[in-house]
C-alpha positions in Angstrom: 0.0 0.0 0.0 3.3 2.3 0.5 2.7 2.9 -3.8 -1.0 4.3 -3.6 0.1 7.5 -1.5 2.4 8.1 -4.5 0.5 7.0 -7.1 1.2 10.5 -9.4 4.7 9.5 -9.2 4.0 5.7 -10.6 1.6 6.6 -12.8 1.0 7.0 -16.5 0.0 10.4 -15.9 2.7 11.0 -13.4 3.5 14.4 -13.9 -0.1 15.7 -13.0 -0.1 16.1 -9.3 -2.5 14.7 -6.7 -5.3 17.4 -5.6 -7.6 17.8 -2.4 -11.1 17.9 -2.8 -13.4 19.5 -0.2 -16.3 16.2 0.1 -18.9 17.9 1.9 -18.9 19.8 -1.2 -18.9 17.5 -3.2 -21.6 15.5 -1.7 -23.9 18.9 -1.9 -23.2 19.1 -5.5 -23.6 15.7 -6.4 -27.2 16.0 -4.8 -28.6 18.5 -6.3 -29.1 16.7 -10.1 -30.5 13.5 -8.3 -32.9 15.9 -6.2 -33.8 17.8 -9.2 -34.7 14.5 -10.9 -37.1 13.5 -7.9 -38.8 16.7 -7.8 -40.2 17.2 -11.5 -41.0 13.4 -11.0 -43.4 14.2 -8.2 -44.2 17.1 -10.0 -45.3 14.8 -13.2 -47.3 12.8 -11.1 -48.8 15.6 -9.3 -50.6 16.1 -12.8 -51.3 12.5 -13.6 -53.2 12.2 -10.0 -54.9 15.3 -10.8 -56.0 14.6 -14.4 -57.1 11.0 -13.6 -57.8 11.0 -9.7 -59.4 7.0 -10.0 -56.0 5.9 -11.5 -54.4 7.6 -8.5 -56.3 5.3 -6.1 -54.6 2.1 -7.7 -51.5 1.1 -5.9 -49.6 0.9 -9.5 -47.6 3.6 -9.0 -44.7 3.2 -10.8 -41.3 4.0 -8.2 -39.1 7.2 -9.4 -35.9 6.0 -11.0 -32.9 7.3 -9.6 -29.8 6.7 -11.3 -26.6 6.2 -9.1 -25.1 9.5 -7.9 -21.5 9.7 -9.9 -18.5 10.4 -7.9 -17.0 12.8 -11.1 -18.5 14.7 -13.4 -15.7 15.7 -16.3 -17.3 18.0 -19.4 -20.4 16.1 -19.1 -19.0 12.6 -18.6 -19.6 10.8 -15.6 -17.7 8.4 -14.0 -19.0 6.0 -11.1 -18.5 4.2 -8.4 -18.1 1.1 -9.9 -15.0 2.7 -12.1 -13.3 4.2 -9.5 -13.8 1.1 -7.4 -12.7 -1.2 -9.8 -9.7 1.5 -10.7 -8.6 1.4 -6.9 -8.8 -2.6 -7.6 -6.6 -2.6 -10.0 -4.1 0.1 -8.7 -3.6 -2.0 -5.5 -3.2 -5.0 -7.4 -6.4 -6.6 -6.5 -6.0 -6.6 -2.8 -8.7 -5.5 -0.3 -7.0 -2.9 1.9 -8.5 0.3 3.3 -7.5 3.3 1.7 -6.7 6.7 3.3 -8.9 10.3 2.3 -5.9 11.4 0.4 -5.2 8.0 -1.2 -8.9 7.7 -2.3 -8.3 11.7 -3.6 -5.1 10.7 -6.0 -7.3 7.4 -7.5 -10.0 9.9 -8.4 -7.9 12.9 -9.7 -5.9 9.9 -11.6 -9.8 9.0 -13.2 -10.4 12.7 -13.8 -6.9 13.3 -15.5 -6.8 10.5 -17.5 -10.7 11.5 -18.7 -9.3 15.2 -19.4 -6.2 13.4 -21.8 -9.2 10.8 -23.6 -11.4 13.4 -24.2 -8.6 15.3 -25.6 -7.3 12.7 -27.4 -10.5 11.9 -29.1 -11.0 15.6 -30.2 -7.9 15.3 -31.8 -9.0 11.8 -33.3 -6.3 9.7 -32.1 -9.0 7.0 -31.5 -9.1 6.7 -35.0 -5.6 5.8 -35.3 -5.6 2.1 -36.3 -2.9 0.9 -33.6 -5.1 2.5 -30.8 -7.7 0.9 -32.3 -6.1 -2.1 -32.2 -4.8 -1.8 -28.7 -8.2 -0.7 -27.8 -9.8 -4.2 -29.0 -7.3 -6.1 -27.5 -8.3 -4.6 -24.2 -11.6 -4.7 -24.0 -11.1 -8.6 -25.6 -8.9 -9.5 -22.2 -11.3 -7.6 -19.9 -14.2 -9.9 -21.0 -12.7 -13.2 -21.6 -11.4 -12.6 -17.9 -14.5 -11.5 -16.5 -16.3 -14.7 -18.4 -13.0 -17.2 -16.6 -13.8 -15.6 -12.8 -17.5 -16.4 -13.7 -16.5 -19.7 -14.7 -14.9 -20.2 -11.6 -17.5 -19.1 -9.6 -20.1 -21.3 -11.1 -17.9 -24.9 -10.5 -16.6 -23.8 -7.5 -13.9 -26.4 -6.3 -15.1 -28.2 -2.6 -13.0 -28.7 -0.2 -13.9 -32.6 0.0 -12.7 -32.4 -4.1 -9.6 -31.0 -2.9 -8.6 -33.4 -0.1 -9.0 -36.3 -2.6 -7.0 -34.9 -4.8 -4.0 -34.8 -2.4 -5.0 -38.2 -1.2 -4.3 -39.3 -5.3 -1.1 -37.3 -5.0 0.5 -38.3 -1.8 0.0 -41.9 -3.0 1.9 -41.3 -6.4 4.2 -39.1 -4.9 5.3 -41.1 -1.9 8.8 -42.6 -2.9 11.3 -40.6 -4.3 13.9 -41.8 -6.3 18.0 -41.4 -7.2 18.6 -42.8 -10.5 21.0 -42.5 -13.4 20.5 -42.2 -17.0 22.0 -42.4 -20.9 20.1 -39.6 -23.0 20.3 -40.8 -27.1 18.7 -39.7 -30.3 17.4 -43.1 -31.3 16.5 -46.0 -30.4 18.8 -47.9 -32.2 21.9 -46.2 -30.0 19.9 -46.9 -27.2 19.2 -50.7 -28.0 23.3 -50.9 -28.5 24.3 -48.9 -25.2 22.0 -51.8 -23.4 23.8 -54.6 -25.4 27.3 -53.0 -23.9 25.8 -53.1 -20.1 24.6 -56.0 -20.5 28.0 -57.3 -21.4 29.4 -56.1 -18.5 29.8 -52.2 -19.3 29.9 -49.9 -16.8 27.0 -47.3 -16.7 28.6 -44.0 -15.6 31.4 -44.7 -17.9 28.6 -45.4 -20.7 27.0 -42.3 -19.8 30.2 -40.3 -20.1 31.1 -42.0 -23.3 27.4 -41.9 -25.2 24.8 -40.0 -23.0 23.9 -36.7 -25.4 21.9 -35.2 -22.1 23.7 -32.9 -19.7 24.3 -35.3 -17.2 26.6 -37.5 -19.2 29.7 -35.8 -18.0 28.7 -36.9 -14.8 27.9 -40.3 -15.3 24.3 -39.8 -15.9 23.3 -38.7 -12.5 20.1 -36.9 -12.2 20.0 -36.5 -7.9 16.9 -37.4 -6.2 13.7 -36.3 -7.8 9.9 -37.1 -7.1 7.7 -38.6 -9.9 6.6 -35.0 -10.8 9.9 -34.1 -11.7 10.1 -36.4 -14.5 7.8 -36.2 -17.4 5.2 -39.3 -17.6 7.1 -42.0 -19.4 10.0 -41.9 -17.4 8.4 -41.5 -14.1 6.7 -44.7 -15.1 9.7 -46.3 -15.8 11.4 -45.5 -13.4 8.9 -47.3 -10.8 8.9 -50.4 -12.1 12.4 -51.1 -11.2 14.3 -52.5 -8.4 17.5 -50.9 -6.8 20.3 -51.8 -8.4 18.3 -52.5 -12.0 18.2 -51.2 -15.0 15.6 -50.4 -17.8 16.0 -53.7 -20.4 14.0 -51.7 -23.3 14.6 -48.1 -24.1 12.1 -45.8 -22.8 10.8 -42.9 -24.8 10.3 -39.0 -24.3 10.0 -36.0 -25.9 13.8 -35.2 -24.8 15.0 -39.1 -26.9 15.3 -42.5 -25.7 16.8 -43.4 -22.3 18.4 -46.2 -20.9 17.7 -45.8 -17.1 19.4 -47.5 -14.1 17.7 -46.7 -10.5 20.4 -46.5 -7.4 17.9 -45.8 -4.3 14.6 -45.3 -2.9 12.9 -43.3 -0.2 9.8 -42.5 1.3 8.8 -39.1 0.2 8.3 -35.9 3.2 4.5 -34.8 1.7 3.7 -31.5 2.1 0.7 -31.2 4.5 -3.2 -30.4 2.9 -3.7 -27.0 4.4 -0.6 -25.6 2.9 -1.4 -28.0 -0.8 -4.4 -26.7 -0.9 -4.1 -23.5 -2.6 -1.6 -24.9 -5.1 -3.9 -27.8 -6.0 -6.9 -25.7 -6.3 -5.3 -23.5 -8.8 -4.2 -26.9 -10.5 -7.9 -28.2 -10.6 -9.0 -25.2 -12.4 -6.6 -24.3 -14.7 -7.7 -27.4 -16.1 -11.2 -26.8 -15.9 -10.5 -23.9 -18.3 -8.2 -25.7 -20.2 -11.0 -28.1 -20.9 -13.7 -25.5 -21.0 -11.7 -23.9 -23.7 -10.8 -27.0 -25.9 -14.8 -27.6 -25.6 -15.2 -24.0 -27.3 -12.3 -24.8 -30.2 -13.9 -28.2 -31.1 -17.2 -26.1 -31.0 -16.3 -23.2 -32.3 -14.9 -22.3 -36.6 -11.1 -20.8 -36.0 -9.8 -19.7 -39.4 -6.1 -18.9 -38.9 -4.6 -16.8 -41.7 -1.5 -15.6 -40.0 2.1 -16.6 -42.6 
């Protein structure tokens, strides 16, 4: 919150400078049009009741309409509560915090300044121009397809009970972690040949060192102790089907090559407890909700791409 006192100073508009505003003031002001409103309402029906005083008996009334009372007004333009709410949202990066009179004061002068320099810019018809045009769309496309994801999440909220099953599924995958070695080559041919030479009686750091294309060649093959998520599928896989002291007898395939694979220990895994997974694991569960939801709207949906 230390950036919102200065927000002139961080702001695109920086060089304007933050300005007090008297809100009793404001506050008359900002009544009078909503009073005025209310008074040649009554006034209207005054007439109707007089006019027609058996339609005035019927409890149809219809209630005076009183638009919300802006908290700007810039040559004619309003700008609302809802703006500079979600403006004060966005300047304290989406926290709820509590702000101060004079922090609330710089948020609105920013809303008023930055009106000033669109109105400006539109008399001057730079929102013709086709890269603001552009940057424009792009914009207001992210704003929308944002608001539609939080709605999204709102309406398959993730349970709790969800959740804990979840890190049930993962503790029991992730409960061993493993030390292992490996031989990185471009095909499985090379691969087939570097098991023929162990199985001779080769030695398997020395293997590595002499064939291994992967990083970890130089040092034998060793990749360290790592926990089935820190291996892509295939090799995770493979790797838990062996014993200690045993190597793969087929070459195992990834998107990196083929690996020959030899494990060197075991141990139980320390599993990080629910209440701090939780968080993590939810934002897991629905990022692929909208991965899905999405895929659901390509397979749906005609998407012509023209770009060389």
């Amino acid at each position: 919150m230390k950036h919102i006192s200065k927000i002139a100073a961080i702001s695109l508009i920086a060089l304007l400078p933050l300005s007090g505003c008297n809100s009793s003031e404001d506050d008359k002001n900002e009544a009078k049009p909503v009073a005025a409103k209310i008074s040649k309402t009554k006034a209207v029906e005054a007439k109707v009741t007089e006019a027609k005083p058996t339609e005035a008996k019927a409890d149809t009334k219809p209630a005076a309409i009183v638009e919300p009372t802006p908290v700007a007004i810039v040559n004619g333009v309003k700008i609302s509560k809802l703006m500079f709410d979600k403006h004060a949202e966005y300047r304290t990066g989406g926290k709820k915090v509590q702000l101060s009179p004079d922090q609330r004061k710089g948020i609105l002068d920013e809303l008023i300044s930055l009106e000033l320099l669109k109105q400006d810019a539109i008399k001057k018809e730079i929102n013709k121009q086709d890269d603001v045009i552009a940057l424009i769309e792009n914009h207001k496309r992210g704003a929308i397809a944002q608001a539609g994801v939080l709605k999204l999440k709102e309406s398959n909220a993730i349970s709790d009970e969800d959740l804990q099953k979840k890190y049930d599924e993962y503790s029991k995958t992730n409960s061993s972690e493993y030390n292992a070695n490996h031989i990185l080559l471009k095909t499985e041919e090379e691969a087939k040949n570097v098991i023929k030479e162990i199985n001779e009686g080769g030695t398997f750091a020395e293997l590595a060192k002499k064939h291994s294309v992967g990083p970890t060649g130089k040092n034998g093959g060793n990749l360290g102790w790592f926990g089935p998520k820190q291996m892509v599928k295939e090799f995770s896989d493979a790797v838990k089907t062996l014993t200690v002291g045993e190597y793969t007898k087929e070459p195992v395939m990834t998107k990196f090559g083929w690996h020959v694979i030899l494990l060197q220990e075991t141990r139980p895994a320390t599993i990080v407890p629910f209440e701090q997974m939780k968080k993590q694991l939810r934002l897991e569960e629905e990022g692929k909700m909208i991965q899905d939801y999405l895929a659901n709207l390509k397979e749906q949906g005609t998407v012509e791409i023209l770009l060389k």
